[in-house]
C-alpha positions in Angstrom: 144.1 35.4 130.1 141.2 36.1 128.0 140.7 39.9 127.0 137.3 41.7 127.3 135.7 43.8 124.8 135.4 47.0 126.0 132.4 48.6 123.8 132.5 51.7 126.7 134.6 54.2 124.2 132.0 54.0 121.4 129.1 54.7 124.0 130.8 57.6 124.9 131.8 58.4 121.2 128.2 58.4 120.4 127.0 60.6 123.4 129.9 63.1 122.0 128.3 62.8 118.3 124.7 63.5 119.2 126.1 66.6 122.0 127.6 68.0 119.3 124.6 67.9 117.1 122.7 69.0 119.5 124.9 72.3 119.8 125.1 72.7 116.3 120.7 72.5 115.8 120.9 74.9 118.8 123.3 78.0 117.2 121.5 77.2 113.7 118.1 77.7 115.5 119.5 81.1 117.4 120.7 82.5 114.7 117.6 82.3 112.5 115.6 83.7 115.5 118.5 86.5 115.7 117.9 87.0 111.9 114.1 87.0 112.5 113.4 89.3 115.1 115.8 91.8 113.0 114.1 91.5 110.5 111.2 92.4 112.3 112.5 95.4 114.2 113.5 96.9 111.0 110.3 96.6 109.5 108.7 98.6 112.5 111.3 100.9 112.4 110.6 101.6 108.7 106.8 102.0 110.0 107.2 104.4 112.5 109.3 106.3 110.0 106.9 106.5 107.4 103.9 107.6 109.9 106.3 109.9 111.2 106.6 112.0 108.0 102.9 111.5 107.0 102.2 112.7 111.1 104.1 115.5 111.2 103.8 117.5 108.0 99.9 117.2 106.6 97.0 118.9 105.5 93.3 119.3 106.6 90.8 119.9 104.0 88.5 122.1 106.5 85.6 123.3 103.5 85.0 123.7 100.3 82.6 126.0 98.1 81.6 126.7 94.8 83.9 129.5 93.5 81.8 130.2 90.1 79.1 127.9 88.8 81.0 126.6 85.6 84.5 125.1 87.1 86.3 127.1 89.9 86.2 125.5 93.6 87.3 127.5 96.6 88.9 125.0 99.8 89.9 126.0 103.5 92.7 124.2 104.7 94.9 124.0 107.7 98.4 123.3 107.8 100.0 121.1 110.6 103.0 120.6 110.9 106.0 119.5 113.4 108.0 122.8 113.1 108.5 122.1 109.1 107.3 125.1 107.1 106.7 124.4 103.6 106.6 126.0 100.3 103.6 125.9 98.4 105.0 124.5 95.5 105.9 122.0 96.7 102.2 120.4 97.8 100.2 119.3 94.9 96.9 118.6 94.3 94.8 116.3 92.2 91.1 116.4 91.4 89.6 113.8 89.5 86.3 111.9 88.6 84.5 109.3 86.1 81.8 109.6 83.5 80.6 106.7 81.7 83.6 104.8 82.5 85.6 107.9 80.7 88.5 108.8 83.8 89.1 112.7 83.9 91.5 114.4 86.0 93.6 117.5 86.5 96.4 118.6 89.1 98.5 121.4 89.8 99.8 123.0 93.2 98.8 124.8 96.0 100.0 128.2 94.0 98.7 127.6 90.3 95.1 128.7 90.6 95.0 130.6 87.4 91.4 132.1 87.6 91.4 132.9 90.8 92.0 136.6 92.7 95.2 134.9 94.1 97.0 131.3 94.3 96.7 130.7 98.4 96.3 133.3 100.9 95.7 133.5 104.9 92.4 133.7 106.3 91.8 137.4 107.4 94.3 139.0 104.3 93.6 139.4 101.5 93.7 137.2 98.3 97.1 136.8 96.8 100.1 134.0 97.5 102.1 133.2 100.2 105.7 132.1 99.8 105.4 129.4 103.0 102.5 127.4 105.2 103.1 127.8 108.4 102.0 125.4 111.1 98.7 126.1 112.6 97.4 128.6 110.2 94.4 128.5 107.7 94.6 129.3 104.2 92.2 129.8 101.4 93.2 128.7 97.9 91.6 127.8 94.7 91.6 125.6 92.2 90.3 125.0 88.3 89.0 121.8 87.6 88.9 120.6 83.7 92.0 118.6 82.5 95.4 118.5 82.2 94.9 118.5 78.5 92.1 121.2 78.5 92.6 123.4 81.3 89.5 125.6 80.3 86.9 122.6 80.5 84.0 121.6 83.1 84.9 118.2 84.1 84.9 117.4 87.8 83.9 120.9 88.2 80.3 122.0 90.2 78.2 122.4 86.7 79.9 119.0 85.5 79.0 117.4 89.0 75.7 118.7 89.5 74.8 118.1 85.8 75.8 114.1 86.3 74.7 113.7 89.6 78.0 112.0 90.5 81.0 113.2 92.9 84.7 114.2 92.5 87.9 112.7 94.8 90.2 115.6 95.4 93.7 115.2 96.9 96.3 117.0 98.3 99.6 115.7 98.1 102.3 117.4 100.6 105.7 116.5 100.0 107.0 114.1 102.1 103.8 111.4 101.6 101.5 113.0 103.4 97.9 112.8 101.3 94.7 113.9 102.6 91.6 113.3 100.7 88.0 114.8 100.2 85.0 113.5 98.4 83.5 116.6 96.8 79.0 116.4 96.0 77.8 119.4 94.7 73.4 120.3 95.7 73.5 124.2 94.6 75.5 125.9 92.0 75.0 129.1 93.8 78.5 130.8 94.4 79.9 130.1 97.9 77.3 126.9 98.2 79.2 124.8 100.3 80.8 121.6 98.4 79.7 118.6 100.7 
C-alpha cells in the first residue's frame, strides 16, 4: 500500500503562525494607542492646571495717570482672585521700553514705590500699604520708572515718553504665573492726565 502525503499539518501550522502574528501586531498597536492617548490626557491636564492658576489669582490694570511730570505713574488695579489672598510682595512688576535700539527697564513690587505718599492702598482710604489684596477690591499704587541701575532717572517715564513720542509695556507679575500687561502712551504731562 502506497502512503499519501499529508501536507494538511503545515497548512494548519501556517494559519497558527500568521494568527499569532496577527495577535502580536494587534497588542503592539493597543499599547501604543494606550501610550498615546496618555500622553495626551496628561498634557491637557497640565493645561487646565496652568490656566487654572493664571484664572484664579490675577490682576486687572483698570487706569493709569501721570503721578508727576518727570517719572512717577499712578495705576488702578483690581484684584481677582478664587479665595487666595495675597501679599503684596509677592506680585511684581516690570516697566520697560526702547530708544534707539538702547532696552531700558526697571521692576520692583506692588509695595516699593519709593516716591510715592504710600506703596498700595484701597480706593476710598487713604494712601499708605496694605499687608494683603483681597479679592474684588481696588487698589491704587505707584510706581517710579528709571532703571534698576539708576533708580532716580526718566526713562519709560511720562517726560521720557512724551519727549520720544514712543510707548512703554508695563507688567504685573502675580505669583503663581499670572501676568497682565498694559501698553502705557503718554498725550499731556499734566498730573493725573490719564496714561492711555
Amino acid at each position: 500500500m502506497k502512503k499519501k502525503y499529508d501536507d494538511l499539518a503545515q497548512i494548519g501550522l501556517g494559519l497558527m503562525v500568521v494568527y499569532i502574528a496577527c495577535i502580536l501586531a494587534m497588542v503592539t498597536c493597543g499599547s501604543m494607542i494606550i501610550q498615546q492617548t496618555e500622553k495626551l490626557a496628561q498634557q491637557a491636564q497640565h493645561t487646565i492646571h496652568d490656566a487654572n492658576k493664571e484664572s484664579s489669582n490675577k490682576m486687572v490694570i483698570l487706569n493709569a495717570w501721570v503721578e508727576d511730570n518727570y517719572d512717577d505713574y499712578l495705576f488702578l488695579i483690581e484684584y481677582q482672585s478664587i479665595g487666595k489672598n495675597v501679599d503684596p510682595a509677592d506680585v511684581d512688576w516690570i516697566l520697560y521700553c526702547e530708544d534707539d535700539g538702547d532696552f531700558f527697564y526697571r521692576s520692583g513690587t506692588l509695595d516699593s514705590w519709593n516716591s510715592g505718599p504710600g506703596s498700595i492702598w484701597e480706593v476710598g482710604t487713604t494712601p499708605g500699604t496694605v499687608s494683603e489684596l483681597e479679592s474684588g477690591k481696588r487698589y491704587f499704587f505707584g510706581i517710579d520708572s528709571g532703571t534698576n541701575d539708576a533708580v532716580g532717572g526718566a526713562q519709560c517715564g511720562p517726560s521720557w515718553l512724551e519727549a520720544r513720542g514712543t510707548t512703554a509695556t508695563f507688567m504685573v507679575i502675580m505669583p503663581d504665573g499670572g501676568v497682565s500687561t498694559q501698553t502705557l502712551l503718554i498725550n499731556d504731562l499734566e498730573v493725573g492726565s490719564p496714561v492711555i
